[in-house]
N, C-alpha and C positions, 0 to 999 in steps of 0.2 A: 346583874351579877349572877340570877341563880343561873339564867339562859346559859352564861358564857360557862358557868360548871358542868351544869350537865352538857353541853357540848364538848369541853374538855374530856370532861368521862368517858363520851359515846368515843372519841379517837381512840383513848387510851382503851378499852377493849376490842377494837376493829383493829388495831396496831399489835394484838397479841395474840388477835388468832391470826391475822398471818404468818407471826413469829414460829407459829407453831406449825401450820402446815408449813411452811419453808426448811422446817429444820433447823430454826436457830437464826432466821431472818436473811436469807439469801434469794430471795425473791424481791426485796429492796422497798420500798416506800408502800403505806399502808394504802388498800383500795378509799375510795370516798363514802361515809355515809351517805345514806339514800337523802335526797335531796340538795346537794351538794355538790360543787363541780368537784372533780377529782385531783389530786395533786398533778403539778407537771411532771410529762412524758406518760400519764396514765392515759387513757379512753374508757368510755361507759358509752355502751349501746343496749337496747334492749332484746333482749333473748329468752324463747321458750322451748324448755329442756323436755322432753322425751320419754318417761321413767319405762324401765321396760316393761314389758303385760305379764310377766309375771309377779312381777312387786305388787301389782296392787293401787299405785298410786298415780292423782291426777297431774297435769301438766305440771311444771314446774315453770310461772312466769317472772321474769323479773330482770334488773339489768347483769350484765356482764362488764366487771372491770379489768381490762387488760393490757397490757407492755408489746410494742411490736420494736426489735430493733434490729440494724445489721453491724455486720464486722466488719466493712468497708464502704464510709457512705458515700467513696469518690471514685467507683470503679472504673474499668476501661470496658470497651467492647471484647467480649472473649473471659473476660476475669470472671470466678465463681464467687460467689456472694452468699455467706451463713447470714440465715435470718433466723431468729427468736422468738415465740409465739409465748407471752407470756399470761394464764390466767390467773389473777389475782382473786376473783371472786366469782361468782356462779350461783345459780338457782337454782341448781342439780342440787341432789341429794342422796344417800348411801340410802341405793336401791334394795339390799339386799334388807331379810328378814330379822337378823340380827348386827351384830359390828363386824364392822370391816378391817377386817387385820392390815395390820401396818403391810408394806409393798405388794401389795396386789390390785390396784389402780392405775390401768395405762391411757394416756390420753395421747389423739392424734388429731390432727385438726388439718387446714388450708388457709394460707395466707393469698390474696385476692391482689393480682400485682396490675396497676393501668399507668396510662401517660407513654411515652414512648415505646413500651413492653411493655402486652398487656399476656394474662396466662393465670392461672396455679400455682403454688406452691405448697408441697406436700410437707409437714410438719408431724415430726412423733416425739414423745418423750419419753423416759426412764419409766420402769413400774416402782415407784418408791413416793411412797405417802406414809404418815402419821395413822396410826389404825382410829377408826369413825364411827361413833355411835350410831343406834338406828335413828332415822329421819333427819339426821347430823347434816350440816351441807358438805359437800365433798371438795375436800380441800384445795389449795391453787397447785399449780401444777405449771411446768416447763417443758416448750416443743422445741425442735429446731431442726432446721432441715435445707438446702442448698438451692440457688440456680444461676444460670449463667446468663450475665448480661448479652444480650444479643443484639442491643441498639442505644444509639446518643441520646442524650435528653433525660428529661425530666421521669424518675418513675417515680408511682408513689405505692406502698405497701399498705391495703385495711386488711380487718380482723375478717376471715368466714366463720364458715360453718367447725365445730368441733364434738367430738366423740369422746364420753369417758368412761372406759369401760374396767367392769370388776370381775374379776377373775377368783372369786372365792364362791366354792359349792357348785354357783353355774356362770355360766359367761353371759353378761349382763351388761349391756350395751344401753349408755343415756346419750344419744345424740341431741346438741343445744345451737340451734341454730338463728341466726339474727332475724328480729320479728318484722324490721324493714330491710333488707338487705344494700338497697337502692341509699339510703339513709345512714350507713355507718360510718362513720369515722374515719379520715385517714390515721393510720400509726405509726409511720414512717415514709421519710422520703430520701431518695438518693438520686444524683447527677452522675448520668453514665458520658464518659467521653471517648470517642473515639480512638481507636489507635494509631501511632502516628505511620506514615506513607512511606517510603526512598521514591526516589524520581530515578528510574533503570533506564531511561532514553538515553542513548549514542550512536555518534556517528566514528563510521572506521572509511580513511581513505585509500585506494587502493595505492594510490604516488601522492606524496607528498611536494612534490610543484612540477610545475609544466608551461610551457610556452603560452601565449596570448592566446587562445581560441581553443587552446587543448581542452578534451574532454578528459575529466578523472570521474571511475566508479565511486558514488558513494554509496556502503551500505547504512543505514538508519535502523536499529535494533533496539527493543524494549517498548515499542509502542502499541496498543490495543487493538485488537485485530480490526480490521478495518477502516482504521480510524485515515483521514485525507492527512497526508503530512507533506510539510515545504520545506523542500531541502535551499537552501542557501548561503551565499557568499555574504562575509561580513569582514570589515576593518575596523578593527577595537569593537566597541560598542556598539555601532552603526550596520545596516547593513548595505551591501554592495550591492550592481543590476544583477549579478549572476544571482538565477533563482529558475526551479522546478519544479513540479508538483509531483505526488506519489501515494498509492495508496498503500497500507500495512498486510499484508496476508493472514492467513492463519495463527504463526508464531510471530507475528507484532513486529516483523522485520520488510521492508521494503529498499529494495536492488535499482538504484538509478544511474544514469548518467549527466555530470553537469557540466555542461562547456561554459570555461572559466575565459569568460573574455576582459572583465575589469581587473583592471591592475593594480586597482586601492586593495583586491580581496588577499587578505592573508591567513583568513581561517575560515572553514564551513559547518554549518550546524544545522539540525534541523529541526521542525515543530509543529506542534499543533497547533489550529486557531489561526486567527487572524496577524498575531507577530507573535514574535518568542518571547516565552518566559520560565524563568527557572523552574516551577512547578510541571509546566508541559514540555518543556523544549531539549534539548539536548546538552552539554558541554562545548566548544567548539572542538575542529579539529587543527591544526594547522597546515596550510598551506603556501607557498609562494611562486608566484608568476617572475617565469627567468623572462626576461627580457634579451635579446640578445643587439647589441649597437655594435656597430663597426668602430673602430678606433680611429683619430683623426689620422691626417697625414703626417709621416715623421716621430710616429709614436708606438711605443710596442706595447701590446697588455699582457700582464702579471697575473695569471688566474690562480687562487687558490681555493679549491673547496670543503668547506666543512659537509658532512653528509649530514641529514635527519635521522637519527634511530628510530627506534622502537619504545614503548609503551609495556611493562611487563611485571609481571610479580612472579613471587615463588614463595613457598609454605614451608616451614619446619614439619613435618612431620603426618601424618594423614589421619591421625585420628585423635579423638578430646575424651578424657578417663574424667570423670567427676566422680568427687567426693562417696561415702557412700550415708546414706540416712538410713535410721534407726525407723524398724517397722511400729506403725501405732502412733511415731512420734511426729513424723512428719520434718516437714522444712528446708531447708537449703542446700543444696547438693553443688558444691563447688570447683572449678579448675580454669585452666587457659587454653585459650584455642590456638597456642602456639606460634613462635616469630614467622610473621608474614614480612618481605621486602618487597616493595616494589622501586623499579627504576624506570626514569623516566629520561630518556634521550632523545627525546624531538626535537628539543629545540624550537618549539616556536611558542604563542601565546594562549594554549589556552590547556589550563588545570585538567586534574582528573579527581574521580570518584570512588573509592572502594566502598563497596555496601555487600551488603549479607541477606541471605533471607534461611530461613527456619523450617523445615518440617515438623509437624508431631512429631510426638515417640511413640514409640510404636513397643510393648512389654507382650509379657507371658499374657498367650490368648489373648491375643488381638487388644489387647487395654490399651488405650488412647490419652496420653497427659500433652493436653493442648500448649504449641511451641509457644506459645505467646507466653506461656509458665518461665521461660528463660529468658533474661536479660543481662546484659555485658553493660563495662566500663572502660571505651579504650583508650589505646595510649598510643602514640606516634610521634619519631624523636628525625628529624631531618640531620643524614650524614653530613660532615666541615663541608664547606663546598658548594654546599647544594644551590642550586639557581631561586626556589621556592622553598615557604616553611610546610611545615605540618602540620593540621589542625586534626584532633582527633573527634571522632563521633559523640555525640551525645551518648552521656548513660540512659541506659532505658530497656526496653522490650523488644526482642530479634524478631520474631513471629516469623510467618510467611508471607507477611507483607511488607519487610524488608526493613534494615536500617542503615545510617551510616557509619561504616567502621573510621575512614578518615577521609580525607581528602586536600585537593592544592587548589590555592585559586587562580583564577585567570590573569596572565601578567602580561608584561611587551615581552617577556623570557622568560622559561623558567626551565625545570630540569631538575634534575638530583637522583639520589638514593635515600629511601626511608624506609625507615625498621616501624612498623606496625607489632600490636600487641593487642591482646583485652581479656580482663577478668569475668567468667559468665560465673551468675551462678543460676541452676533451676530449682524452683519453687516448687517441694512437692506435697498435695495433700495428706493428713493423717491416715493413716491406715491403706497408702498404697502398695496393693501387693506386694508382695517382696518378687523383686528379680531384676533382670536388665532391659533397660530402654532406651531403643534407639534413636535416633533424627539425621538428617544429616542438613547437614550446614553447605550452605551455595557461595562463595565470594564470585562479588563480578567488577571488575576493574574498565571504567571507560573515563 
């Protein structure tokens, strides 16, 4: 019983000097007595603090107990990430000759980032402390400071090296740095995921059908420069004997010719790899093989022809006005990227794609708010009539790596008129400059 007293005790005084450097407990759960594991989401590592040479005084050895967290633990590639550097407790101590008046203690430290990203992170915080008597330990203190995911996977956040300096009479620097460093603690961990892709491969025919043995150009456009691509003939699912091989040029476009001698082929596509697939391949295109037959004896033929159209869209308007955001406050800058139609008059079997992709923006002096910062929600309403429906794009992120605004699927027929739409809004951080920034937005239709 006395044990569990005096245990009790020893919290309830570690519990109220946090209280008090916090300001009233906003540094959150009390560090651990020494010998002790610490509470959860704390870390203790060992650290010898620095006193500067003019104090006077020897090392300061002892553990460090400290808070690492982020503002996002499920970021994407491209997304900035607030991290937290929290000291709860220290072996430093008020270097200065007498007390140390209330806010004049700034601390700066490094959070230590490995696993998938590995790098720095620079942390600072507030000059604002409780004033500290001489030889007093110098109270906890809060960093925080940004970076940007730059790859998938697993990171994990430990505590470095950190600085606390006092700014009264003379500038007074206690560097407290980890006694194993190989040895600390993770404090935090966060799963970065990847941004999602569009698939911009298509194919454009130059005729839409032709005799048994006729050759039609096909262009193939969107694919990676270089990359071997097979253009071929396919019926439904399947693919047909007509097939050619081609490689992609500089602009990921390659110019072939394919004599269409199977008469199962009703549409063409092309791709990479060894067969096609939605990830690498194209949409089809449609085509069909006229056959032409003599009519029997004693009969007359009735010809009547539909034509094939075209494949087309057109835009409301040329340009997207967003919202405007409060400087300091940050947040969401909102509008529409205005009625898109497309029509689709081919006539034959196989869908299309509308996708988008993103620039930066580009503000006053060259400031850079990465496009990935905007994301849409769209909508897509197929006109009475239409031969196909509309399926609108996932909500999500435009970036430069493209998304889907809508598209049709691949049918034995399809066709129509569809009114497209979507709500963006862009994510902007606190405190960016005031002024106007630009992007511009790419629609491509195959």
């Amino acid at each position: 019983m006395r044990t569990g007293a005096r245990r009790r005790r020893r919290w309830a005084a570690i519990a109220l000097a946090v209280l008090a450097a916090a300001g009233g407990g906003a540094l959150g759960a009390p560090a651990a007595a020494e010998g002790e594991p610490p509470p959860p989401g704390l870390i203790d590592f060992p650290t010898q603090c620095l006193p500067p040479r003019e104090a006077g005084l020897p090392p300061a050895v002892g553990p460090t107990t400290a808070r690492i967290s982020v503002d996002d633990p499920a970021p994407r590639v491209g997304d900035t990430v607030t991290v937290t550097y929290q000291v709860l407790r220290s072996p430093a101590v008020n270097p200065v000759g007498g007390p140390l008046p209330a806010d004049t203690l700034t601390p700066t430290g490094r959070i230590l980032l490995a696993g998938a990203q590995s790098g720095e992170v620079t942390v600072v915080g507030a000059r604002r402390n409780d004033p500290v008597e001489p030889g007093a330990p110098l109270p906890a203190v809060v960093m925080t400071g940004t970076f940007t995911v730059t790859a998938s996977g697993g990171i994990t956040l430990a505590p470095g090296a950190y600085t606390l300096h006092a700014g009264h009479l003379l500038d007074l620097d206690t560097p407290c740095t980890p006694a194993d460093p190989s040895a600390v603690p993770v404090g935090e961990r966060l799963t970065a995921a990847e941004l999602p892709t569009a698939n911009l491969r298509s194919v454009l025919l130059a005729a839409a059908h032709g005799k048994p043995g006729a050759e039609v150009e096909v262009t193939a456009a969107g694919f990676p420069p270089g990359a071997a691509v097979t253009v071929a003939g396919r019926a439904g699912a399947a693919e047909t004997t007509d097939r050619v091989s081609a490689v992609a040029d500089a602009r990921g476009t390659a110019v072939v010719g394919l004599p269409v001698t199977d008469r199962a082929t009703t549409a063409v596509v092309a791709y990479e790899g060894a067969a096609w697939s939605a990830r690498r391949g194209s949409g089809p295109a449609a085509y069909t093989v006229v056959a032409a037959a003599g009519p029997p004896p004693g009969t007359v033929t009735v010809t009547a022809t539909v034509e094939p159209g075209a494949l087309g869209m057109t835009q409301t308007g040329r340009g997207i006005t967003l919202g405007a955001v409060p400087y300091g406050a940050g947040g969401a800058a909102s509008g529409r990227i205005g009625t898109v139609t497309v029509t689709d008059g081919r006539g034959g079997p196989a869908g299309w794609s509308l996708t988008g992709r993103l620039t930066d923006f580009r503000g006053p002096g060259g400031i850079r708010v990465p496009g990935a910062s905007l994301s849409w929600t769209p909508s897509c309403v197929a006109a009475a009539g239409s031969a196909s429906p509309c399926t609108p794009g996932s909500a999500g992120v435009v970036g430069p790596e493209g998304a889907v605004l809508a598209s049709t699927p691949d049918a034995p027929l399809v066709g129509g008129t569809f009114t497209i739409d979507a709500t963006v809004t862009l994510q902007l951080p606190r405190y960016t400059p005031p002024g106007a920034y630009s992007a511009v937005l790419s629609l491509t239709l195959s």
